[in-house]
N, C-alpha and C positions, 0 to 999 in steps of 0.2 A: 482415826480412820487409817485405811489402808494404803498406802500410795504403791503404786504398780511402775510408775514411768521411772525409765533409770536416770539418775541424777550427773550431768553432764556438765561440766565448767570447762572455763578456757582457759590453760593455761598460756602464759604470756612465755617462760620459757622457752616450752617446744611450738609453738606459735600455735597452737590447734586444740581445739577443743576436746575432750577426756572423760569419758566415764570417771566420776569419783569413786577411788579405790581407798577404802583406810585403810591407814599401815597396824592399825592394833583394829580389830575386827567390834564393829557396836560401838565404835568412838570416832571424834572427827576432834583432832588437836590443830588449832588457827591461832597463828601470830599477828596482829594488826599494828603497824609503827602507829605510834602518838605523835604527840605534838610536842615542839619544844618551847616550855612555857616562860617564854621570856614577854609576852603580848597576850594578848587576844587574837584567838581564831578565827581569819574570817570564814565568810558563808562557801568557798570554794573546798578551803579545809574541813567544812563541816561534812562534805559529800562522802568525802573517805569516810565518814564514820555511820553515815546512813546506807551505806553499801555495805562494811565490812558487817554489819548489823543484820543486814539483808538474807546476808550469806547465813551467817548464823542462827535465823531463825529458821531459813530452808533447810540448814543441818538438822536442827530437833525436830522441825515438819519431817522429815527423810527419816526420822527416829533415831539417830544418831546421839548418843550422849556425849555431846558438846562441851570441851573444855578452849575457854577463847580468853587472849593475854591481850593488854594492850598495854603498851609499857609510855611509862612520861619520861622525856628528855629534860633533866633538869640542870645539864654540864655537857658542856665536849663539844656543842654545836655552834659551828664558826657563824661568821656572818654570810657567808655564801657556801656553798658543798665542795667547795674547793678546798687546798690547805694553808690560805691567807687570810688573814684578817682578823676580829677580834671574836673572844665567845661572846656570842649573843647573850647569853646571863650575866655575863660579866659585865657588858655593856649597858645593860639595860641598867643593873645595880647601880653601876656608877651615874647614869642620867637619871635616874629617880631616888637616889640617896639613901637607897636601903641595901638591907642584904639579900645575896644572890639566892639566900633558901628563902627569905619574905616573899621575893619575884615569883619565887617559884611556888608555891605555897598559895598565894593571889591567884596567878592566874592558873593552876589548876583548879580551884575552884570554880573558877567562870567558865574553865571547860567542861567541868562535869557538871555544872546548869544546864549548861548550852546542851550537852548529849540528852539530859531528865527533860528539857524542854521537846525536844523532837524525838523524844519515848524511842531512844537506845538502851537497850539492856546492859546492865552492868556489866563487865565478862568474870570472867571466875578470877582473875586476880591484875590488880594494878601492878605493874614493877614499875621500879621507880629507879632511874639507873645510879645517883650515888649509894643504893642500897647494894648494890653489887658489885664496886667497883676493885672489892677483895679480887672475886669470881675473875674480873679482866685481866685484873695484872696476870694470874695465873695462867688464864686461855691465853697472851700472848706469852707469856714465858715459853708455853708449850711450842708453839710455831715460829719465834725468832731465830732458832738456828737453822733452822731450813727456808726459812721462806720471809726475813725480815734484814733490813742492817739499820743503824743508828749514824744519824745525821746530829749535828749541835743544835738541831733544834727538835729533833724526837726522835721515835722509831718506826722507820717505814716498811711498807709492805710494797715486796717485789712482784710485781701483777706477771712477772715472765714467769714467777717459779708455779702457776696452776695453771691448766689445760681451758681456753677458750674462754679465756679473758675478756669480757666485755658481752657476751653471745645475747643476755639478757636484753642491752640497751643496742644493742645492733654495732656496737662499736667499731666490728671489722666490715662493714658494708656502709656506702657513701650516705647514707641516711643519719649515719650514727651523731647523738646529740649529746651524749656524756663526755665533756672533757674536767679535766680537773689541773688547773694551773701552776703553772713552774716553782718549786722552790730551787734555789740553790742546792746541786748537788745530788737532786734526785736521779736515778740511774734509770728511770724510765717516766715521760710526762704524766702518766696516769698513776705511779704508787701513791700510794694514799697515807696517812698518819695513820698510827696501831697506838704510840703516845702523844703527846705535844708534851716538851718539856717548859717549866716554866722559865721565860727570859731570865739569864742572870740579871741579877738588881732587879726584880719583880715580886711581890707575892701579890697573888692569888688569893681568893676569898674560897674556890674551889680545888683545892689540891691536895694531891697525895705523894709518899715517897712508893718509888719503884727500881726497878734496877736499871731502868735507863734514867734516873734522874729524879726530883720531886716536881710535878705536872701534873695532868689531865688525863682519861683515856682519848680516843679521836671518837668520833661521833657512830661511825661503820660498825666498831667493836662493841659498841653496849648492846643494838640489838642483837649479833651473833649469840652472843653471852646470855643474855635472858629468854631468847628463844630456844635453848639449849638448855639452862638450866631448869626452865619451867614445862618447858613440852617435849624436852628427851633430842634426841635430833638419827635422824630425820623426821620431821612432822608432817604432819597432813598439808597444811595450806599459809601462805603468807600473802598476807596483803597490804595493799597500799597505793596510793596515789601515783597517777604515771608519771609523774616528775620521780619518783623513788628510780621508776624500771633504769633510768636513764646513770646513774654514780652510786645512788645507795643500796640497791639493793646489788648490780653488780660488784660492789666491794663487801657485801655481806658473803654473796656465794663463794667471794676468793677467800677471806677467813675461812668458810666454813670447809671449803675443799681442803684448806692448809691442815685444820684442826682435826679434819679425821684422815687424815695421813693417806689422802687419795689427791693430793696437787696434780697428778700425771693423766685423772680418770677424765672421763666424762662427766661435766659437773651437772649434767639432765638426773645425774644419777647419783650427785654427792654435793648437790645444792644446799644442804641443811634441808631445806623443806621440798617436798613433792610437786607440789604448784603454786606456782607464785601470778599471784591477781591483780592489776591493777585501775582503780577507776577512772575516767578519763577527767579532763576540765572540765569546772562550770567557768563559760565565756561570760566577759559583763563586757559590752561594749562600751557602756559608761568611764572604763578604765581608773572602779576604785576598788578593785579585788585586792591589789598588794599591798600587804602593808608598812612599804615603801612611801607610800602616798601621804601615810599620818593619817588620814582618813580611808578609811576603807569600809567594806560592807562587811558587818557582824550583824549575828542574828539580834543580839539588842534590837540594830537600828531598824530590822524588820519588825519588833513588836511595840517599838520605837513607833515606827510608822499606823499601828493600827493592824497588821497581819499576826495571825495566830503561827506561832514556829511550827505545828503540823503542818501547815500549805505548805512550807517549803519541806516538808520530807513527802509528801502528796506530789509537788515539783519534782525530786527527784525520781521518783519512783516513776514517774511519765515518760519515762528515755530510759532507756539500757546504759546500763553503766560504763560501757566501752564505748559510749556514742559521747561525743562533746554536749555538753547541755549550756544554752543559751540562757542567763539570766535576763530578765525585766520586771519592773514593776508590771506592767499589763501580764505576762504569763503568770506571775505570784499571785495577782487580782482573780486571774482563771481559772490557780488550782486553788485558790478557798471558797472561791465557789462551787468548784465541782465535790469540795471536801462539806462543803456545809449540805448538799443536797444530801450527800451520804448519810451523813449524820443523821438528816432527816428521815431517810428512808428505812434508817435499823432502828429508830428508835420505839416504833410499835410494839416491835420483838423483842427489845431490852431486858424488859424484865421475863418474860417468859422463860419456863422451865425447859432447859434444854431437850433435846429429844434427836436420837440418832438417825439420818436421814434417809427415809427408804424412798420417800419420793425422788421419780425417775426421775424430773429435770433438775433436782436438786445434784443425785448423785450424778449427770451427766455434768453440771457444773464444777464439779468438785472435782473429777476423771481429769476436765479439759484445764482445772487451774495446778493441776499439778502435774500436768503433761508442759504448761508454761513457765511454772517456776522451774523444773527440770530441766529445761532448755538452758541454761546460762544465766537463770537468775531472767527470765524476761517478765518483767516486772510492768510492762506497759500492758502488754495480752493481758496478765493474772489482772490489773486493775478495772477492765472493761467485765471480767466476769465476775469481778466482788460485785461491780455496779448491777451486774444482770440479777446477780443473785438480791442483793437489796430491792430492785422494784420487782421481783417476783410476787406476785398476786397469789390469793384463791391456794395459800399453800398456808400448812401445817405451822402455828409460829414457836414451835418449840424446834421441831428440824429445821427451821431458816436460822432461827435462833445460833445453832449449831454449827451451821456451813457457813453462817456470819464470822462466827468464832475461829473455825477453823484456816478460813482466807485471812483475815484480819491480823489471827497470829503469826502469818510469816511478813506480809505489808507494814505491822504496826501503826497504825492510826487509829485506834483506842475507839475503834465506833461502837462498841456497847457501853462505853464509861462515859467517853465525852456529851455534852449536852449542847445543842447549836446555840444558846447563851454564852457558852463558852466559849464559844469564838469569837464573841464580842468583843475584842480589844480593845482599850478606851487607847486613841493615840494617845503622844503624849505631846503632842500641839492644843491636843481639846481645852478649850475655853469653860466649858460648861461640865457640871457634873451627873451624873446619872440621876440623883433625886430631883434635881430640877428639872431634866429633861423626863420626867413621868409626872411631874407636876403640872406641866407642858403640856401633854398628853392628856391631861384630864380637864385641862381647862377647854382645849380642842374640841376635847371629846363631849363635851357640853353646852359647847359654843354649837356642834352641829345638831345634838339634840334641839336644841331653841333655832333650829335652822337660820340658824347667825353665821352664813360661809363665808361672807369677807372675812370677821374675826378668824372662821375655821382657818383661811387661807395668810392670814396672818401670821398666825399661832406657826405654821408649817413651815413658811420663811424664814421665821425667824431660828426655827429648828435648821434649817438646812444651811443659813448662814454659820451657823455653830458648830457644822460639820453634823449633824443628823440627818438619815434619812426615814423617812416616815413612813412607814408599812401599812397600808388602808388593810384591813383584812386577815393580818396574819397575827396569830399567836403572837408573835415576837414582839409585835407593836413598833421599834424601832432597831437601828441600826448605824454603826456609824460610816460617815462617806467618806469613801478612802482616796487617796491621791494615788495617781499613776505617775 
C-alpha cells in the first residue's frame, strides 16, 4: 500500500518531535545498543527491543529500505556506568567458573530466544564488540591528542574539549540524572574511560595491547566505533533505553563530535546520528526488575508462569514508548486475552488468498492506521484499529486478509500464523499433562451424555484443581488457569 501521512518521531536530542528526514534518500540507517551479556535480560530490557523493532518495521511500512545494527557487549562494561568497579564479564566469569567468551556466548543465546520469542526481526547485522576492538584503538588514537589525556589507570575523555556536553541527559539543567563518579586525578567529574588499563599484577581474560597500555576499551567507545563502521556516521536514528539518554549515550555524542573534528560545533548537528530515541521504563512494583535481586523477572518466568511471550510484546505495544509502562500479572492476564481474541478473529481469513483492498472501510482503516503509526510510533491508536479491522463483518476475506497483513506487519504479533492453541502454555507448575487432561475430557464428556452431572461436575473439579479450565462450548475444549 501507499502510505500518505508523513512519518514523525521524537527526537530526545532536540527535545521535539521531527519529520523523518534520511540522510541517504530510500534508506533508514538505525543503531540499537544491545545488551551486555554477562546474565539474562530481564523483561524491562526486553522493551528496548520491542520498540527499537517497532520503529523498524514502521521504517519498511514507510517503504524505506531498512538497514538496523544492534550490537552485543561482550567486554568493557563496568559494573555500574560509572568508571569504578569491576567488568561485568569478568565478574560474572569468575563467579561461574568459566570463561568470559562461554559467558558470553550463553547468554547471547538466551537473548536472541528471548527476541525469536516475541517475534523481533533479526537486524541486518549483529556486531559483536571484541570483533572490533582493532577499529577502537584506532578511533581513539584519532581523538587523544586533542580531546583525551592518560591517567595510570587509562585514557580519559575531556568532556570540556566538545561543545554541550551533557545536552542529551539534561546534565546542565537542575533535572539532570547522568553523573559518573570520581576517579583519582580526573580533570573534570564527568570524563569518562576511552581505555581502562589493566591493573599492574593483573591479567585479564579480555585484553588487548594498545598505546596506552595492555587493557580493555571503556564501554562509550564500542558503540561510537560500530555505529560508525557499519552505518557510516552520520546515521539516521539511534536508539535505546532512557537510562542510555542519561551517561551513555551523552559520552557517545562526545566521541563522536571529537571524531569528526567538530568538538567546537553544535553536537544537534555532529551527534554521530540524527535522532537519538529513547524508550521509557517498564515499572514493576513488585521490585524484581533488577537484576541485583538474583531473582528478577525474565521472559522465561512469564512462559514459566503459563503466559505466551507475545502478550508481553501485545503489553507493550498498549503504551507509547515514551510513556512508563506498568508491569502486573493482572495487565499481562489482559493483554493475552485481548491477544487471543485477535487470534480468534483473523483466523477465518488465514488462509484466504489475499486480495488488495478497495473496500471503503477497509481502506479508511488503513488511511487512519498509518496516520497513527506516523505519529511517534503510537502504537496504542494502531492497536484499537488492527482490532476494528479484525471484527470487520460482511467484508471481502481476501482484502481483510490483506489489511490484516499489512497492520500486523508493523505490530508484529504473527495473527495469520499463530493459532489460539498456541497460546496454550502448559505452566510449568502443571501437575497434570495434556493427554490426560483430554482423556478427562472425554470421560466428562460421556459422563453428561448418560446425564451422570455429578460425575460431569466431578470430572471438572478435578480439572480445575490441576490448574485446568474447562470450556463448555468452545472449540478449544480447555485451557489452562493462570495465576495473577
Amino acid at each position: 500500500m501507499t502510505t500518505e501521512a508523513p512519518l514523525v518521531l521524537y527526537n530526545s536530542l532536540t527535545r521535539s518531535a521531527e519529520p523523518f528526514q534520511p540522510i541517504h534518500p530510500g534508506e533508514a540507517r538505525v543503531y540499537t545498543c544491545g545488551p551486555t551479556v554477562y546474565n539474562f535480560q530481564h523483561i524491562g530490557n526486553m522493551r528496548a527491543y520491542v520498540f527499537a523493532d517497532t520503529l523498524g518495521r514502521t521504517l519498511t511500512f514507510k517503504g524505506y529500505a531498512l538497514r538496523h545494527i544492534i550490537n552485543i557487549t561482550d567486554v568493557g562494561h563496568l559494573t555500574s556506568d560509572s568508571d569504578a568497579g569491576d567488568d561485568k564479564m569478568e565478574k560474572a566469569a569468575a563467579s561461574q567458573g568459566k570463561t568470559a567468551w562461554d559467558i558470553a556466548a550463553f547468554y547471547t543465546a538466551e537473548f536472541k530466544r528471548d527476541l525469536s520469542w516475541l517475534n523481533v526481526r533479526d537486524p541486518a547485522k549483529w556486531t559483536v564488540a571484541t570483533d572490533y576492538v582493532p577499529r577502537m584503538i584506532d578511533f581513539a588514537k584519532s581523538i587523544a591528542d586533542r580531546h583525551c589525556y592518560e591517567l595510570d589507570s587509562g585514557l580519559y575523555f575531556d568532556v570540556s574539549t566538545v561543545a554541550d556536553y551533557g545536552r542529551l541527559a539534561r546534565a546542565v539543567t537542575d533535572d539532570g540524572e547522568g553523573r559518573i563518579e570520581e576517579v583519582e586525578g580526573k580533570r573534570h567529574a564527568a570524563d569518562f574511560a576511552i581505555w581502562r588499563k589493566t591493573p599492574a599484577g593483573e591479567t585479564r581474560q579480555m585484553e588487548w595491547d594498545s598505546p596506552w597500555g595492555r587493557g580493555a576499551p571503556g564501554w562509550h567507545l564500542e558503540c561510537s566505533v560500530m555505529g560508525e563502521a557499519e552505518l557510516g556516521m552520520p546515521f539516521d536514528i539511534h536508539t535505546g533505553g532512557i537510562d542510555h539518554r542519561e551517561i551513555h549515550h551523552p559520552n557517545e555524542i562526545a566521541q563522536n563530535q571529537a571524531y569528526r573534528g567538530c568538538g567546537s560545533l553544535d553536537c544537534a548537528e555532529h551527534s554521530g546520528a540524527r535522532m537519538w530515541m529513547h524508550n521509557n521504563f517498564l515499572i514493576d512494583r513488585g521490585g524484581k526488575m533488577s537484576k541485583s535481586t538474583g531473582e528478577f523477572l525474565r521472559l522465561q518466568l512469564l512462559v514459566d508462569r503459563g503466559y505466551h511471550p507475545l502478550a508481553y510484546r501485545l503489553m507493550c505495544l498498549q503504551a507509547h514508548y515514551r510513556s512508563e509502562l506498568e508491569f502486573s500479572w493482572e495487565g499481562l492476564g489482559a493483554a493475552l486475552t485481548r491477544l487471543k481474541r485477535l487470534v480468534m478473529a483473523a483466523a477465518p481469513v488465514r488462509d484466504a488468498e489475499s486480495a488488495q483492498p478497495t473496500d471503503r472501510r477497509l481502506t479508511d482503516l488503513l488511511a487512519k492506521f498509518d496516520t497513527a503509526i506516523s505519529d511517534d510510533l503510537n502504537t496504542a491508536v494502531a492497536l484499537t484499529l488492527l482490532e476494528e479491522a479484525a471484527a470487520m463483518k460482511k467484508v471481502d476475506a481476501g482484502q481483510k486478509r490483506a489489511a490484516l497483513a499489512v497492520m500486523d506487519g508493523v505490530l508484529g504479533l504473527d495473527l495469520l500464523t499463530i493459532e489460539r492453541a498456541d497460546l496454550r502454555v502448559r505452566p510449568r507448575a502443571a501437575t497434570i499433562g495434556e493427554d490426560e487432561i483430554e482423556a478427562t475430557l472425554v470421560r466428562r464428556k460421556e459422563a453428561r451424555t448418560a446425564k451422570d452431572f455429578a460425575a460431569s461436575d466431578t470430572l471438572r473439579d478435578e480439572l480445575i484443581a490441576a490448574g485446568v479450565e474447562v470450556m463448555d462450548g468452545d472449540p478449544l475444549g480447555w485451557d489452562w488457569r493462570l495465576e495473577t
